[in-house]
N, C-alpha and C positions, 0 to 999 in steps of 0.2 A: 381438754384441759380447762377446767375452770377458775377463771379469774376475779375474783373479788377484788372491787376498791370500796371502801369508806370511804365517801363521798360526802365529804365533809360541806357545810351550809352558813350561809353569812345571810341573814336575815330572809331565809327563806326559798335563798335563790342559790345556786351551785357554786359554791367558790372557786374559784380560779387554777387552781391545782385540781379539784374536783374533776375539772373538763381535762385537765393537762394529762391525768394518767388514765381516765377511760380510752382517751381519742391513743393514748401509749399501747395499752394494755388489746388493743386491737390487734396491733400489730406485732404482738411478741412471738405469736404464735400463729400458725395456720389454721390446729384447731380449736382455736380458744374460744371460750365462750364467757362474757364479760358480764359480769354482775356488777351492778351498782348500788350498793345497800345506802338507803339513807333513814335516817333517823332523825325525828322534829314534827312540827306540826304544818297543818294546812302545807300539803306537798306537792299538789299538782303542779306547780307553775317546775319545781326541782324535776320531778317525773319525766316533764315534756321539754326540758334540756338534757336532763340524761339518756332519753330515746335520741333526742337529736345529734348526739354529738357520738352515739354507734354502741351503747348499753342494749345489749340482744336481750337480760333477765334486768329486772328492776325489784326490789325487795323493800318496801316501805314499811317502818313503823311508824306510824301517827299518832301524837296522842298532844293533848294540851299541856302535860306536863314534860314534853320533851323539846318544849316551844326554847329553853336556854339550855345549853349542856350542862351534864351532870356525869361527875367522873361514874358513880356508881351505876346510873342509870343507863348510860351508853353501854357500859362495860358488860352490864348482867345481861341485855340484849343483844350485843354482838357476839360475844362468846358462845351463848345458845343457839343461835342461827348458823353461827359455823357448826357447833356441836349436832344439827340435826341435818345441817345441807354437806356438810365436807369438803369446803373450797380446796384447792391445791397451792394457791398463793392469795394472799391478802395485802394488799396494797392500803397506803393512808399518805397523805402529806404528811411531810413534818414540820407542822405549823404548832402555834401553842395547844389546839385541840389536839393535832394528830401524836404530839411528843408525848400528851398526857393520856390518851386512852388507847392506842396500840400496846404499851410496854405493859400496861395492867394487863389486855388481854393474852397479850404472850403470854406470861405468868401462869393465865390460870388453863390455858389451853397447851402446855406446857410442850413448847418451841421456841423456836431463834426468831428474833427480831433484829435486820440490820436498821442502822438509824441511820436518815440524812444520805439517802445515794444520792447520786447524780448520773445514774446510768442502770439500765436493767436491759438482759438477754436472758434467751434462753437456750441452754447447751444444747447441742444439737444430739450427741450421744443419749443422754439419761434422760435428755429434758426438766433439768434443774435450775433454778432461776439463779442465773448469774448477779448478783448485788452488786454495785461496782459506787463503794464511795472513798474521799480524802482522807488519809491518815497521815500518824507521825507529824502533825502539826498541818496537815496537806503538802506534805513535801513530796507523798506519794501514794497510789490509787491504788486500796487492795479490794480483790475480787471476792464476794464471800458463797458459798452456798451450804444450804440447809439442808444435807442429805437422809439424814435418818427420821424428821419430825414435821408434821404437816398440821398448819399448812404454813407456806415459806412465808415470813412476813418480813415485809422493810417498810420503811418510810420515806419516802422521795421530795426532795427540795424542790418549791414554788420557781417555776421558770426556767426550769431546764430541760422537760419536758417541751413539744411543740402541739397545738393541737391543729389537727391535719382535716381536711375536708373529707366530710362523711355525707352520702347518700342514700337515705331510708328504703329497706327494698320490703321488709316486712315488721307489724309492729314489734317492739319486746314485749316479753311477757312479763306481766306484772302482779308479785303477790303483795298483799297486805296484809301486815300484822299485826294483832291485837297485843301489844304489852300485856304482860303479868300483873298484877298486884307486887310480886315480890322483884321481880324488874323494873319497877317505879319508885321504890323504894328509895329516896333521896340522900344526899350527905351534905345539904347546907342548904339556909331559906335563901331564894334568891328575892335581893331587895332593886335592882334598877340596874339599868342598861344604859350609860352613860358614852354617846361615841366617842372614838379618837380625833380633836379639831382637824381639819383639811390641813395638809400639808400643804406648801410652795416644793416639798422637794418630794413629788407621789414618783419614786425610781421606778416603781413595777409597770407601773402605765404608760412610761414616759417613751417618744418615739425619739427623740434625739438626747442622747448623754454628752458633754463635756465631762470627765474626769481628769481632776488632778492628780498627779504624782508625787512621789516626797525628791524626785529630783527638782521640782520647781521650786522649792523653797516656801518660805512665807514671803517674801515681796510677788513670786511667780505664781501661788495659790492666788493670790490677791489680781493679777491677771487674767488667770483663766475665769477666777468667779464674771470678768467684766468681760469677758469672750463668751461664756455662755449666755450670758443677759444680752450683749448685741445681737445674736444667734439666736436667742429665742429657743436655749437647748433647757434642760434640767442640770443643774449640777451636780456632781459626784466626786469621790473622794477615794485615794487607796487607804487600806487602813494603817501604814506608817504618816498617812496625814491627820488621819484622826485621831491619833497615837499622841502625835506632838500638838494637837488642840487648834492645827488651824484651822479645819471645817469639822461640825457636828458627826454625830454618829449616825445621823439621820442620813448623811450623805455617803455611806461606807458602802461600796459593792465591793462581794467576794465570799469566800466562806464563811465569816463571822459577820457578815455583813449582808446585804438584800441582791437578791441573784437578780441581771433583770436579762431582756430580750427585745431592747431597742432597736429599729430601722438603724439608725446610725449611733456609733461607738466613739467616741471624740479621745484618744486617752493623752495626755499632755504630760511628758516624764515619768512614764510609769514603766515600770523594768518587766512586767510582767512574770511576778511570780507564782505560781501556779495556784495558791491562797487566791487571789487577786481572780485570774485566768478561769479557772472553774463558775464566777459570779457572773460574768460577762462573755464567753465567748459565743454562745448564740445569739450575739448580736448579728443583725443581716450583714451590717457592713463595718468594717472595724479599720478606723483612720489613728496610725500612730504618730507622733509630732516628740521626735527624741534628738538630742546631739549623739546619742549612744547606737548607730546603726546597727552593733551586734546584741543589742536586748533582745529576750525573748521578746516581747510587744512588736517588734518594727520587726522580727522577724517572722510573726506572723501574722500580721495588718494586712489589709485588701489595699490600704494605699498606707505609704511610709515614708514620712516628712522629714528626713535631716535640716533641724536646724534649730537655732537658737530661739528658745520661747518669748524672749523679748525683743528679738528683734521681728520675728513672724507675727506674735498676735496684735501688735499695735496697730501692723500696717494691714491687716484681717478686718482689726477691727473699725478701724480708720473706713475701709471700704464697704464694710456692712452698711453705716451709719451714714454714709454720703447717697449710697442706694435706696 
């Protein structure tokens, strides 16, 4: 079975989901055989993380003009390489590149693209890749598979994937591609590369989360914000607090919001709706802090705190600050 990911690139070097669904795409299959296509310029340092992290084939095109993405120019090059190699499934994050050049490729390779999983198998019967994302508002997780057109393509959410210790037993094989002229072909002059300022609130990186609830209130958001500062956690937010404006959006885990995979999960009045549940639960260790013992959250926390949020975080935080 051959598995392809677009192997998406952040100034050169593998992005984060890039490693999340090769180090996946190992293990779907027994006999899978993982391709990692990337596409951009000067790729070596991309190359010798996608060997490492368990890419058996590697498929580079390099060029100087592929140094910033370009819906046109990725699209004309990816399409082609499946059209001459014949993946069986096509994997891509769904990050703003991966939302915007899978759905083109679909189109012109004329197959199913599911968007946004947060889970892939493979059927044991047919060997069909099982798609498995939120629907109906995320009320509830439907399975999809792409039986009659190949090859399978989804896009898989940043962080919900794990990536798993890999031991090189022989190199991948690695092609290089010369772009086209008419696969270079562009669709806007690109003028400057402008970063995004540093956040205080980086969710994806962060090893400890506090997350509020909209049970806390706004006097209790106001709370927990000073229980993650003694803590020295990152704070977070469910998105009915973001809803009512007491913290940013920047703070929102869950499905419309940033998936993360923290050491420790702090959730403070969160009901755990399945919206919510999907962002967060590969956290290693999930501590829930609710007067509601039968919520979903406390009902599925590694550790589960009854009790009043003001009367708990004061004297939490009271004891941080004396330590």
């Amino acid at each position: 079975m051959k598995i392809w990911i677009f192997a998406e690139l952040s100034r050169r070097r593998l992005s984060q989901v890039a490693l999340e669904l090769i180090s996946c795409a190992r293990g779907l299959a027994a006999d899978a055989k993982v391709t990692a296509v990337l596409i951009g310029h000067d790729l070596d340092a991309a190359i010798r993380e996608a060997a490492a992290v368990g890419a058996a084939q590697i498929i580079a095109a390099d060029h100087p003009l592929l140094e910033n993405y370009d819906d046109c120019r990725y699209e004309a090059i990816l399409t082609n390489l499946v059209r001459k190699y014949n993946p069986d499934i096509l994997l891509g994050g769904a990050t703003a590149v991966g939302r915007a050049l899978l759905p083109r490729c679909a189109v012109k390779l004329h197959t199913g693209l599911t968007a946004d999983c947060t889970q892939l198998a493979i059927e044991p019967e047919k060997g069909l890749l099982l798609q498995t994302r939120p629907a109906f508002g995320g009320n509830l997780f439907a399975t999809i598979k792409t039986a009659e057109h190949r090859p399978q393509m989804a896009t898989v959410r940043p962080q919900v994937m794990k990536v798993t210790p890999f031991t090189m037993v022989e190199e991948p094989e690695i092609i290089h591609v010369a772009p086209s002229e008419d696969e270079l072909k562009g669709s806007f002059d690109w003028l400057d590369f402008i970063p995004k300022p540093e956040s205080d609130n980086d969710l994806r990186n962060a090893k400890v989360i506090v997350t509020a609830g909209y049970g806390c209130g706004p006097d209790g958001v106001k709370l927990v914000r000073d229980f993650a500062a003694a803590a020295g956690a990152t704070l977070a937010a469910s998105r009915p607090v973001v809803d009512a404006g007491w913290l940013p959006y920047s703070c929102q885990v869950g499905q419309t919001g940033t998936t993360v995979q923290p050491d420790i999960y702090v959730a403070v009045g969160v009901s755990g709706a399945i919206q919510h549940w999907v962002g967060m639960s590969n956290a290693k260790k999930i501590i829930a802090i609710n007067k509601d013992s039968d919520c979903f959250m406390m009902q599925q926390a590694d550790v589960a705190v009854q009790a009043d949020l003001f009367a708990l975080l004061p004297a939490v935080i009271s004891k941080i600050k004396k330590n």
